[in-house]
N, C-alpha and C positions, 0 to 999 in steps of 0.2 A: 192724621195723614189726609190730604187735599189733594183732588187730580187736577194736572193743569189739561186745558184741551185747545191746546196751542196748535201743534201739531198729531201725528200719526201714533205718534207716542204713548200719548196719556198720560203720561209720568203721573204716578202716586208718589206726592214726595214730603217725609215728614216732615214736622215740625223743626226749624232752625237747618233742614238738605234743601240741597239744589237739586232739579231733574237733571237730565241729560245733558240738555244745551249748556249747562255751568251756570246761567241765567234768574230760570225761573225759580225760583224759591219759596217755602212756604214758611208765614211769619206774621205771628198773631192767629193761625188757622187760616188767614186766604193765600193764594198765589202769588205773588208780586213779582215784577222782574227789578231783579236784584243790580242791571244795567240801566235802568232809566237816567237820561242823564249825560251817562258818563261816556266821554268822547276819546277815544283814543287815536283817532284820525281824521284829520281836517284838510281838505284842498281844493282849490277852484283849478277846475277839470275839463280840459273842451267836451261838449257833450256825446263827443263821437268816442269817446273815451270809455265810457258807460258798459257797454256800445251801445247807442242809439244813432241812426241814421238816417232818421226821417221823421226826428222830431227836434224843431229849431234847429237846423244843419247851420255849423257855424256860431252857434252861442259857447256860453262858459254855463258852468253851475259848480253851484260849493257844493261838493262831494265828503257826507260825516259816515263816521263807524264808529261804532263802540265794540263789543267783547261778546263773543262764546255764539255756535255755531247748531244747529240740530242734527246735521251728516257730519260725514266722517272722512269727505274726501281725501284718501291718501297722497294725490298734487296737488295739496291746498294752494294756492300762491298767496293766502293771507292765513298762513297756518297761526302765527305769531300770535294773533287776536283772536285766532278763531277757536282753535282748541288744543295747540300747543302747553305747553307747564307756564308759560310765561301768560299767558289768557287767562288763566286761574286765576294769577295772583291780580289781573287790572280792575277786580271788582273796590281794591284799597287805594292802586296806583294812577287809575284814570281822570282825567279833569271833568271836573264837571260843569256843565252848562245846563242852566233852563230854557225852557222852548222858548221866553220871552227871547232871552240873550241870545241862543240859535238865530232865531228867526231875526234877531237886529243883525247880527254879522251879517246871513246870507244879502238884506236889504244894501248894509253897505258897499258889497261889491258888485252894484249895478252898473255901475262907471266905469267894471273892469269886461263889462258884457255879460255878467249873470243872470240868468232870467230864475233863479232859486235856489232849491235846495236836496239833492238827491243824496238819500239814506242809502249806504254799499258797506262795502269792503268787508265788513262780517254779513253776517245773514241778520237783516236789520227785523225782519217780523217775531224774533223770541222778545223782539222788547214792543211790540208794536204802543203800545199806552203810549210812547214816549212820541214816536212817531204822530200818532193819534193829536196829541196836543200841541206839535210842532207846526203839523201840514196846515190845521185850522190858521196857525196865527199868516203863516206865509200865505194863503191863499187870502187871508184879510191885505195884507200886505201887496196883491196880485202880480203874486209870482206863480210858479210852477214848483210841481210836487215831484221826484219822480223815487221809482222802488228800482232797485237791483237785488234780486233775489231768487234761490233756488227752488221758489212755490211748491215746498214742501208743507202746508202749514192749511188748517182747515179755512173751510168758506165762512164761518161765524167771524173769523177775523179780519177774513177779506172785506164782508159785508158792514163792516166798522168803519173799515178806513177807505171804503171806495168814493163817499163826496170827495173825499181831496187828495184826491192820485190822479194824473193827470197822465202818467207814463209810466211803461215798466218794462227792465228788460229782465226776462225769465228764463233762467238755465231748464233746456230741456238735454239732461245730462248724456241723454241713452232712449232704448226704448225697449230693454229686454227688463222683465223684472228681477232677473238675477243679478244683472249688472247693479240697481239701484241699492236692491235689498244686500249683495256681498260685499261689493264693491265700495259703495258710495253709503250705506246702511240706511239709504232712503225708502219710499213711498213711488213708484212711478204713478200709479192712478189717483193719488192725493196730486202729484204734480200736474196729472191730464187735465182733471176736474179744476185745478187750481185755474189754470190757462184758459179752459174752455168760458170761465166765467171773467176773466180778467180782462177778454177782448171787448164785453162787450159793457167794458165800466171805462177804459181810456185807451190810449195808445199804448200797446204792445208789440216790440222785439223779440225772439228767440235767440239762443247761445246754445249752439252743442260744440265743446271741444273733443276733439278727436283721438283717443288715446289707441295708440298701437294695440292692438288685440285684444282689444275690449268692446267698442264701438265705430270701428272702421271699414266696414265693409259698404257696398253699395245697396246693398238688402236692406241694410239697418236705415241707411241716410233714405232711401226709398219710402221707409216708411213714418220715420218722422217729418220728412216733407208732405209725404200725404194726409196725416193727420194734422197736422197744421193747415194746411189747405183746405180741412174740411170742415176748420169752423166757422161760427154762424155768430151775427148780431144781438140784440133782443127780439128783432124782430120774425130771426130765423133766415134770413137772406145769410148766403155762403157768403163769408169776408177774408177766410184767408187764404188768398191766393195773394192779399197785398198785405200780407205781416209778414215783415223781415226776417229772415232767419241769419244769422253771423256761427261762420265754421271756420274753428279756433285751433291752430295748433299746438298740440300739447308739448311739452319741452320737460324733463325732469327734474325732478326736485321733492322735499320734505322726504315722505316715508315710500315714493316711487320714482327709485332710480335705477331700476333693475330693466329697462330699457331707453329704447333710442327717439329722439325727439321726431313729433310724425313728419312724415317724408312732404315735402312742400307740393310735389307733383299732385299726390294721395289727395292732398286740400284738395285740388283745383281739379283734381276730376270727382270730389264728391260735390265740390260746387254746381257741376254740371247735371247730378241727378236730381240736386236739389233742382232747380231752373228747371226741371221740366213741370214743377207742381206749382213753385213761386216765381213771385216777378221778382223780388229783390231778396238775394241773396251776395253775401259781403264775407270775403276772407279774412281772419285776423292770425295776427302774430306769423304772416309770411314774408 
């Protein structure tokens, strides 16, 4: 039995199991991710897409995922790969690509405005090796790296792949610990500390989507603008008052459909609490 220390988890996981994520597996007695490799989704994406808004506003990137998830979000909108019955099985059914061949495709759609290649759509860091081996070749290549991820996942992995991340937009889902640990069966202070060091390795985005009576009030939005606001460089100079924050409405689906998609007003006056901490704050899905 091998513990991975991926994330928050620790997963101890025998010989021939997976931990949690479906992923990390143990084989030959070390960890391995059991996704290296294997792609399950491929698309050149405008970068606002991401969401990123204030980095290369106006380009494209080849947007990759692969399979299996470390939360549990019950409105996944990529439950399919992430940790639906059908995620299970993509560790047999996925293609597979090496970071060489990666890293050519992304070069070839330069001509379509790609300036790279951003890891998403599942939670790219249970596989990070893969990543790891990727980003080297594309920044050889001089392109751009960028992370979409729920920065639930310790700083020994961060501090791996921080040469070649150039950008990351980071779900900050909530800011009660009930909500991450019940709700979402996260870490919030593994995600605080994730953020807090993330800013001052590349460009950094925020994403909290808004779910009806869980994260919607102006208390809550009050204070994840302010702690965003109150971080700091390497040098210790306060920076985030100009890191993006994007408030997202939630709409129903997977395992929560037991309410109503949030009220579009609701955005646009939490956007207003936000704006009192940040300069740039941006609505999605209204």
């Amino acid at each position: 039995m091998e513990k991975c220390d991926v994330c928050f988890r620790h997963c101890q996981i025998e010989e021939g199991k997976t931990g949690f994520c479906g992923v990390r597996g143990c084989r030959d007695g070390k960890v391995i991710p059991l996704n290296y490799g294997k792609i399950t989704s491929l698309a050149l994406d405008p970068i606002e897409k991401k969401p990123l808004r204030r980095f290369f506003p106006g380009s494209m990137i080849l947007s990759a995922g692969s399979y299996g998830c470390n939360l549990r979000c019950p409105f996944c909108q990529n439950a399919e790969i992430s940790w639906s019955e059908r995620a299970k099985r993509f560790a047999y059914e996925a293609d597979e690509l090496s970071p060489e061949e990666l890293a050519k495709i992304a070069g070839s759609c330069r001509d379509k405005g790609n300036i790279g290649l951003a890891f998403t759509y599942n939670e790219p860091l249970i596989g990070y090796e893969f990543i790891l081996d990727t980003a080297k070749l594309v920044h050889e290549a001089g392109m751009k790296n960028v992370l979409v991820t729920n920065g639930c996942t310790t700083l020994c992995v961060l501090e791996k792949l921080a040469p070649f991340i150039d950008a990351m937009n980071i779900d900050l889902k909530g800011f009660t610990d009930r909500y991450y640990r019940d709700v979402l069966g996260g870490d919030l202070e593994m995600v605080k500390d994730f953020i807090r060091e993330s800013v001052r390795i590349c460009h950094v985005e925020c994403t909290t989507l808004i779910v009806p009576g869980e994260n919607d009030s102006e208390e809550e939005m009050e204070e994840i603008s302010s702690f965003i606001a109150s971080l700091t460089d390497e040098t210790g100079r306060r920076i985030g008052k100009e890191i993006p924050l994007h408030i997202s409405r939630f709409f129903p689906q997977f395992h929560m459909r037991d309410r109503q998609a949030t009220d579009v007003a609701l955005i646009y006056r939490l956007k207003e609490v936000a704006e009192k901490n940040l300069t740039y704050v941006y609505t999605g899905n209204c």
